[in-house]
Structure formats: C-alpha cells, structure tokens
GUMIGU-888312 format. One record per residue (C-alpha): x, y, z. Coordinates in steps of 0.02 Angstrom, whole numbers, plus 50000, padded with zeros to 5 digits. Layout:
REM residues N
XYZ ...
END
This chain:
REM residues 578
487475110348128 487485105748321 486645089548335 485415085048499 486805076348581 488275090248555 486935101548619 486735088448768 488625087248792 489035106848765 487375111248948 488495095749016 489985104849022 489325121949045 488505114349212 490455107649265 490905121349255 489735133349358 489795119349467 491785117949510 492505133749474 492025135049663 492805120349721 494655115049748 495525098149718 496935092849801 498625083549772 499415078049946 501345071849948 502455067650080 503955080450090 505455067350047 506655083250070 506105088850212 506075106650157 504455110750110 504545107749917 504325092249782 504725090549618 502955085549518 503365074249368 502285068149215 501565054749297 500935065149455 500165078449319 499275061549240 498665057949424 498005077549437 496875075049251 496605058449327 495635065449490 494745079549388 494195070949252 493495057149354 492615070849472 491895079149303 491495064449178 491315049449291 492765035849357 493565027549234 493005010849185 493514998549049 492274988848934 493014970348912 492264960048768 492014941948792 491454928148670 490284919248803 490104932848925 489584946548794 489934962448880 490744966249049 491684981649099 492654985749273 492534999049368 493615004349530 495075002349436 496175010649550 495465005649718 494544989149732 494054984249553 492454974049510 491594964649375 489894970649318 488804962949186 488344974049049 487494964348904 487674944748868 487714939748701 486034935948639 484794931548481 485594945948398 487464940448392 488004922948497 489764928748530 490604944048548 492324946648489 492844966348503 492544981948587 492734999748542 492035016648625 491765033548535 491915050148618 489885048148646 490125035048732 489415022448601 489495006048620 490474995948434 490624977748444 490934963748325 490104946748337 489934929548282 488284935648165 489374942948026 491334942448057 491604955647966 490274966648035 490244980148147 488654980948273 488364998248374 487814991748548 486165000248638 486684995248827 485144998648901 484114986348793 485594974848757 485164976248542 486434976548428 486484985248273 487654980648115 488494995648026 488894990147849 490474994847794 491584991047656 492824976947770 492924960747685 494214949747809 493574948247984 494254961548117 495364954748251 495584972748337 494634988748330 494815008348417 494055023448409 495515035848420 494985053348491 494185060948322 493075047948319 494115038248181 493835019648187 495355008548176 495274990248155 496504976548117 496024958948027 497364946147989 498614955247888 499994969547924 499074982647863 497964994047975 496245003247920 495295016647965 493875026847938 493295045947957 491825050348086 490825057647920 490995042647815 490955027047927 490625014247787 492165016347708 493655010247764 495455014747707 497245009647742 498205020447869 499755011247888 500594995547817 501774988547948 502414975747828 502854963347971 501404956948078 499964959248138 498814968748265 498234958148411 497454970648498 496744986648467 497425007348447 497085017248584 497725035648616 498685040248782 499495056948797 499735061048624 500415044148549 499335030948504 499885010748569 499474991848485 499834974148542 500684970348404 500984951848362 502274941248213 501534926548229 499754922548220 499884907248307 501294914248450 500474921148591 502144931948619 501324951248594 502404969048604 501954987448611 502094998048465 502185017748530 501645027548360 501885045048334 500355053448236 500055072248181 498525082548238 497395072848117 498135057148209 499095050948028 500395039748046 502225046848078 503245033848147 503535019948277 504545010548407 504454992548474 504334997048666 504644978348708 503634964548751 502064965548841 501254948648915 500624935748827 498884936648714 498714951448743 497104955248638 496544969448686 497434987148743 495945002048826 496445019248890 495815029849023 496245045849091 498005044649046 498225025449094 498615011148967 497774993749015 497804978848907 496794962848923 497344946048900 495984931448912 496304928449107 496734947049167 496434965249142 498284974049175 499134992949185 500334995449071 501645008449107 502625013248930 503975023949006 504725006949078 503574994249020 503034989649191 501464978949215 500194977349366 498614967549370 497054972849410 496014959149410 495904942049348 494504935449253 493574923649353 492734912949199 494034898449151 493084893449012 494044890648868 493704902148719 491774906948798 492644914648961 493854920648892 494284940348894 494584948448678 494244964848657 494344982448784 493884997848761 494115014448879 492445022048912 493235039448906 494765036248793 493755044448633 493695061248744 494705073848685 495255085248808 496595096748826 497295101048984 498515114049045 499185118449208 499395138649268 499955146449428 498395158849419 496555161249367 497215174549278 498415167449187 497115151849158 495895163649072 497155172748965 497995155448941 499945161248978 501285157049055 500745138549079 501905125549201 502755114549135 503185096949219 504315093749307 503745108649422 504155112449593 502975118449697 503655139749729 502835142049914 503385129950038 502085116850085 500785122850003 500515129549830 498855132649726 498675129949547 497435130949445 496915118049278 496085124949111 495245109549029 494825112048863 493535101348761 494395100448572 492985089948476 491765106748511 493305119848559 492445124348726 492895126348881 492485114149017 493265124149159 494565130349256 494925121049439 495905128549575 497045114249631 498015111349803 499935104349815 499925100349977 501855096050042 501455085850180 502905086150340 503645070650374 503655064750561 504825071050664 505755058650764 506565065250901 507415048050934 509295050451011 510735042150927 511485030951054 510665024651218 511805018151354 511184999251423 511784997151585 512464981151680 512934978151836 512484958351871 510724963751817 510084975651650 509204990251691 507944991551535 508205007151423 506895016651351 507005021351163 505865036151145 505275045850971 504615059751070 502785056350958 501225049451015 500215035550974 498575044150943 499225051350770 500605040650714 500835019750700 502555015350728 503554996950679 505234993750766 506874983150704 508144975750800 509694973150685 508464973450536 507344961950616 505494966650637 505014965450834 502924963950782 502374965950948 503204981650982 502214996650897 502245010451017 502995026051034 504425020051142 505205003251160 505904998851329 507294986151308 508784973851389 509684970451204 511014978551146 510934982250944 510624993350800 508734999050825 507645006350690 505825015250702 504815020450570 503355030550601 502075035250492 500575050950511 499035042050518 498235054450422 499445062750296 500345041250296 501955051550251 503335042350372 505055043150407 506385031850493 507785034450610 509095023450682 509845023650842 511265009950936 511025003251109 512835000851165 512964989751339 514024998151471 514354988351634 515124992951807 515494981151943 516334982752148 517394967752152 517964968852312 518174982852482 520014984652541 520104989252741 521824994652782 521985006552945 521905022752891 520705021152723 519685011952628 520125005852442 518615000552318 519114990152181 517974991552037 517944986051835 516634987451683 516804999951546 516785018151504 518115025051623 518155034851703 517465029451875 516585039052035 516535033652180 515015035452322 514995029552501 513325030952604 512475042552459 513575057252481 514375064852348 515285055752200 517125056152215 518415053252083 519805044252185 519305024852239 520115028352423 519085035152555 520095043552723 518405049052824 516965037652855 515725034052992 515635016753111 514615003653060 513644998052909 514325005452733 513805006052588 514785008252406 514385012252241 515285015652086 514625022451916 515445025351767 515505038351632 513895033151550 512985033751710 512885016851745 512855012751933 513454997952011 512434986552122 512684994452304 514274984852411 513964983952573 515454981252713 515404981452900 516764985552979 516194982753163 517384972753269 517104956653328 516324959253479 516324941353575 518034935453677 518554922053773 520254926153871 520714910053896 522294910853814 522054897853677 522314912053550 520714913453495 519604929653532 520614933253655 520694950853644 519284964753606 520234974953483 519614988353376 520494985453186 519465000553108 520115007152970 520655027553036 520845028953233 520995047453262 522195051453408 521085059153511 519965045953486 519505036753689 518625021653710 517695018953887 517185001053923 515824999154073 514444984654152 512864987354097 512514996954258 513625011654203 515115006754284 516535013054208 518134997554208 519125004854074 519555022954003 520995024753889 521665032253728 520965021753552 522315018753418 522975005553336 523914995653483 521924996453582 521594979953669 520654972153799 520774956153852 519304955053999 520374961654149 520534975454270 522124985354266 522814971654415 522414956754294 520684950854387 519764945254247 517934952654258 516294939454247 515454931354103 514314945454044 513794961353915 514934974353927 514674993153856 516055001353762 515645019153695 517045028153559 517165048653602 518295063253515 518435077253619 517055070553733 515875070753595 515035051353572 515425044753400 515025027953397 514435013853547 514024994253563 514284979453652 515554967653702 514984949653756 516304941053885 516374923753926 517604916154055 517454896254036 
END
C-alpha cells in the first residue's frame, strides 16, 4: 500500500528528475600535475553526492537538541554556518534531551515529561507527541538508521532497536559488554558510528566504526580512537560525520580521525545551554549512488567507475551519476557531471636575475610574464613575505632567493616558482696614460671584461692604441652585462707657461698618449700669425720664443695639431712673461 506521503515523496522525485536530467554539475580542481589529469579519491566522490544531493533534497543541516534551548539546528554547514531556532521547549515537555530524524524527515525527541518516552515533534506548531514504547531505563542516545530502525542507548552496554512496522517494541541489537553509548548511531557510507563512552562519569568519548549487513544487523567493530570530549551526540549528512559536544558542533573525519569545528554554541549556561542530542536532517535517506562514464551506460547500469578514477580526456571529462532511491527502489535521476582540470598559472619567471653594482644598484625587475587583472600574486624574499609587494613584477636592489606565488582569480588554482638574484659588480679603478696607449684598470665579478671608449664598440683587450684629443670617456661591463659608471679622463695639456726658468710651466709640451709622425703642430697670435711650424712627437716643446730666443709677449696663443694637412685637433696656449 503506498501511503499519501510515499506518493508525495515518489511526484518529488519524479519532478528532480525531469527537472535535472537537463542540467550539468560541475567538479573544478586545480591540475597539481600539470598534465591535464587528477586522480578523484573517495572523499572528492563524497563532495560530488554532496553537491547533488544538496541541489535535489535541500542543504544539509543538523538538528541539535538542547535541554533549555529545545530545538535548534544549523544550516550552512560548509560555508558560513548559523544558528536558527526551531522549537523551545514548552508546556508539553520543559527540557529536551535527544534528537533523531527519520527518512520523512520526522522530528523524535525525548524530554524531561517522561524520561523514558519518546515524543514525535510537529515543527511547525512546536507540539510534541509521546510514542509509547516498551523502554523502561531512560534513553541517553537515539538514531534512526536508514530503514527507519530506531536505535537508542540508556545507561547500560547494551544497544536497542526497533523495526519501522512495530515501533513500540524495542529489542536488543548488540551487547557491547563494556560501556556505554554517549551519543547516538548514525549511518555514513555504509558503516554505522557511536560516541562510545567507559565511564559514565568520564567525559573521555571514542568512535566505534560498526560493520552491519543489508538489514543494518550487527557484524563487527573497531575503536577508531578518541574523539573530543562529551561528545553526546554524533548526526550525518550527505556523507559527513559531525558530533556535538555541549559547547560545539564538529566534522569528524574517520579515515584519520581528524576534527574541525563548525561552530560553537553561544549559550554558556550550564546544563540549560548546553548542546545533547543531533540528528542529520537527511541521514535517514537512503540513496544509492553510482558513478558512469555515459548516459548509456547509466541507464543500463554497467560498467560503473570506481574511485580512485582519473579523469580519461585531458582537462575536461563528463560523467554522469545514477541516484537511486532504495526505501521505494526508484529512480531519482541521472546527472551529467563536469571534471573540470583546471591549468595552473604559468609563470614565466626566469631562474636567475643579474643585480648590478657599480658604486650604485641598478634595480632589477622580476617579471612572471602574468597580469594583474586575472591573477593575485604574494612575493618572498629568503622565505620572508614582502606584504606590500603583490604585483606581477617586483623591481628590486636585494640580492636573495625570491619566491612568487600566483593564484587564478577565478579557477584560485596557483602555483609557485623561485628564482635567485645574484649581485654582480664592475668598477674603473683607475686610467693609465703612457705615450703610445691607454691602459684601463678595472675589477668586480663575472670575467670576463669589455672595454668601451667614447660609445664605440666593446673591445676585449683593456689597452686602447687610437683615440681622439680631448675629453674621454670609459666604460667597462662585465659578462653579466653590468656596466660600470662612465670614467672620464682628459688628456689635454696644460696649456698655461711661464718661461721664466724657475722650472715650473716652463715649457708648452704636448705629453699625449700616441703622437703620429706625421703629426705638425703650428703655433700662431690670435691674428693668424704663424710663429712656429714644426714636426709633433714626443721631444715637442715650446718654451715662448722665436727661433732667435726673443721671447714673444704676455698673451693667447693658437696652436692647431694637422696629419697630412688635415686639422685634427686645436686650442689655446696662455703666455705670461713676469
């Protein structure tokens, strides 16, 4: 016989499934390989039932029963959870001591009223029912497993239970000889979990994992380890495990017994704030999933994937998930279901940057070859955060071990890459004149050295042979590119004598470093009279006299350097007689 609210349930799921058979969900991970595939595991198939289920039946929430706050339950679990009132104790019972669900989503309490009573819960009026039964001790824990069999605990070491079509009479299901429940039996992936206790009066709880049969009988268990303290209360839903303890709702993970709170009950009443009982709002559903790489193969219910599974087109791969409904044997649906492989940034950083120094740094510019409208980017200096740098480059004066990791503002899949900033430096120390070349002495790192005078082109060899007069200007760089600051030498003579034989600037000589031999100097007045014309070389000097020793007059004199009667360089000469 269907009742009203099977009939209710069965359009429910009919309606899911004309509904999303034309949708698709998707699963987005970063690729950690970097080649286009990941390796799915249990936990990431719990996260895919997680998002469907929570699209088709409603997010999961967990009821919490309180003795002075009646009935709460939270909701967000998984994003930002909250506290919402559902039904304070009242007339009916004064305090409420524990929570169970059923796969209707009915309400079970127990209450100060009777302590051995059961009371069915109408949330919308806030009315609580007793269901007589056959329990004589008062329950301390109580579940609804996902055949609708009620499970409660009381004082002792033995569990009870009863069947959906005889709820008044309660039988044992398993002696555990040692202990006793503290809180609760609740289902998650096939084996059913209790905060177990040895010590009524030692808040120290662990987890039992059971293993049942199809019927849910008891076939054996393990002690997982401890859990945290008073831990009353243990709920399910969609493939999570939460327990309660009187100042926190927490996640449970049983393949390594991690914890993580979810939120913290904000009544610090003793015993009337405190948290007892929880309760899964959907972990009485019975629902079967399985996982295919077709529709087809959905429908005809073959070849199913098995976890782990790695995804078989690069990137991007399409499944598809049957859910089943067992506690009716229909079908809810069948949901097409995106992998999505998600590329890591690519950080086009290069390995080693050169910092040059020459007296002065000349900033380097670290650059990831991304930009800032689609990626955020954090930077480390030796393993130091630098908080104020988050751009796409860093421009820089210290030397070290950088790091940058970037992450897709969208996709947040990042990656990291290091690269060194090695100081190189390059100095002139000094400019050598001898007479027929130049010698530049230079030091720094990262030999070997090049050598530039007046911008021309970089030489090899530190001696130059062929130069202009005047002003000249050096420059070395080094292997890394690193340039020193420009020298600058002038090699004109000293252009003021007084030939007054106290041997000083006596002569006008002309000490330049290569005097070519058909090099003629041609001294005249400023009115283009010509005094002296003779060959330039080393031995060239004038000491302010004709060629019959008359020593000219206090004045400016001209002197202009020719080869082959081409000019190549001219000045002054400034004599004084006195």
């Amino acid at each position: 016989m269907i009742t009203l609210k099977k009939l209710k349930l069965l359009l429910i799921f009919l309606q899911f499934t004309f509904i999303f058979s034309q949708s698709k969900y998707k699963f987005e991970v970063c690729d950690v390989n970097n080649n286009g595939k990941y390796e799915f595991n249990e936990p990431d198939y719990n996260l895919f039932k997680q998002l469907v289920s929570a699209d088709l039946f409603g997010e999961a929430e967990v009821y919490i029963s309180s003795p002075g706050q009646g009935i709460v339950k939270i909701k967000n679990l998984t994003t930002t959870p909250t506290i919402q009132n559902v039904c304070a104790p009242n007339d009916s019972i004064k305090s409420v001591f524990e929570i169970a669900i059923n796969s209707q989503k009915e309400v079970f309490v127990t209450g100060e009223k009777n302590y051995v009573a059961i009371y069915k819960v109408d949330e919308e009026k806030c009315t609580y029912k007793e269901n007589v039964t056959n329990l004589y001790t008062a329950i301390q824990s109580m579940s609804f497993d996902d055949l609708d069999n009620l499970y409660v605990g009381q004082s002792g070491n033995r569990i009870f239970r009863n069947s959906k079509s005889n709820p008044y009479n309660f039988s044992v299901w398993h002696d555990f000889i040692n202990g006793l429940p503290s809180g609760d039996f609740v289902k998650v992936n096939g084996k059913m979990y209790i905060s177990w206790s040895f010590d009524i009066w030692n808040p120290d709880n662990v987890l039992y994992e059971v293993e049942v049969d199809d019927n849910n009988n008891f076939l054996s268990y393990k002690n997982l380890g401890p859990i945290k303290g008073n831990t009353y209360g243990l709920a399910s839903e969609y493939g999570k495990l939460y327990g309660v303890t009187p100042n926190e709702l927490y996640e449970i993970n049983p393949a390594d017994m991690s914890t993580k709170t979810i939120i913290k009950n904000p009544d610090t009443r003793p015993f009337y704030g405190e948290w007892w009982g929880a309760a899964g709002k959907h972990e009485a559903f019975k629902i079967n999933y399985n996982v295919y790489r077709s529709e087809d193969d959905a429908n005809n219910q073959k070849n199913p994937i098995n976890f782990p599974y790695t995804n078989e087109t690069k990137y991007l791969q399409t499944i598809y998930i049957r859910i089943d409904n067992l506690q009716n044997n229909s079908l809810i649906g069948i949901f097409p279901f995106d992998l999505i492989i998600n590329k890591n940034p690519a950080i086009n950083i290069e390995k080693e940057y050169t910092l040059c120094y020459n007296g002065d740094y000349t900033p380097v510019t670290l650059q990831t070859g991304l930009t800032d409208t689609n990626y955020s980017f954090q930077w480390l200096l030796n393993g130091t955060l630098l908080p104020s740098e988050t751009s796409t480059s860093l421009t820089t004066i210290q030397r070290g071990e950088y790091e940058v990791i970037t992450k897709n503002k969208i996709t947040n899949c990042q990656s990291s890459e290091k690269t060194i900033v090695k100081q190189s430096d390059i100095f002139i120390n000094n400019i050598d004149l001898q007479q027929n070349y130049i010698n530049v002495f230079a030091s720094g790192s990262d030999l070997p050295f090049f050598y530039n005078l007046n911008q021309s082109d970089w030489q090899n060899s530190q001696y130059f042979y062929d130069f202009p007069f005047g002003d000249l200007k050096f420059s070395v760089k080094n292997s890394k590119d690193c340039v020193s600051k420009d020298f600058i030498k002038n090699f004109l003579p000293f252009n003021l004598i007084t030939p007054n034989d106290d041997g000083k600037n006596d002569y006008f000589t002309f000490n330049y470093p290569i005097v070519k031999n058909n090099y003629e100097i041609t001294i005249f007045t400023k009115n283009g009279i010509i005094i002296l014309k003779t060959k330039l070389d080393a031995n060239f000097r004038w000491n302010g006299k004709d060629k019959l020793g008359k020593t000219f007059p206090s004045d400016t004199y001209w002197y202009a350097i020719t080869e082959n009667g081409k000019l190549i360089y001219s000045n002054y000469i400034v004599l004084k007689n006195y």
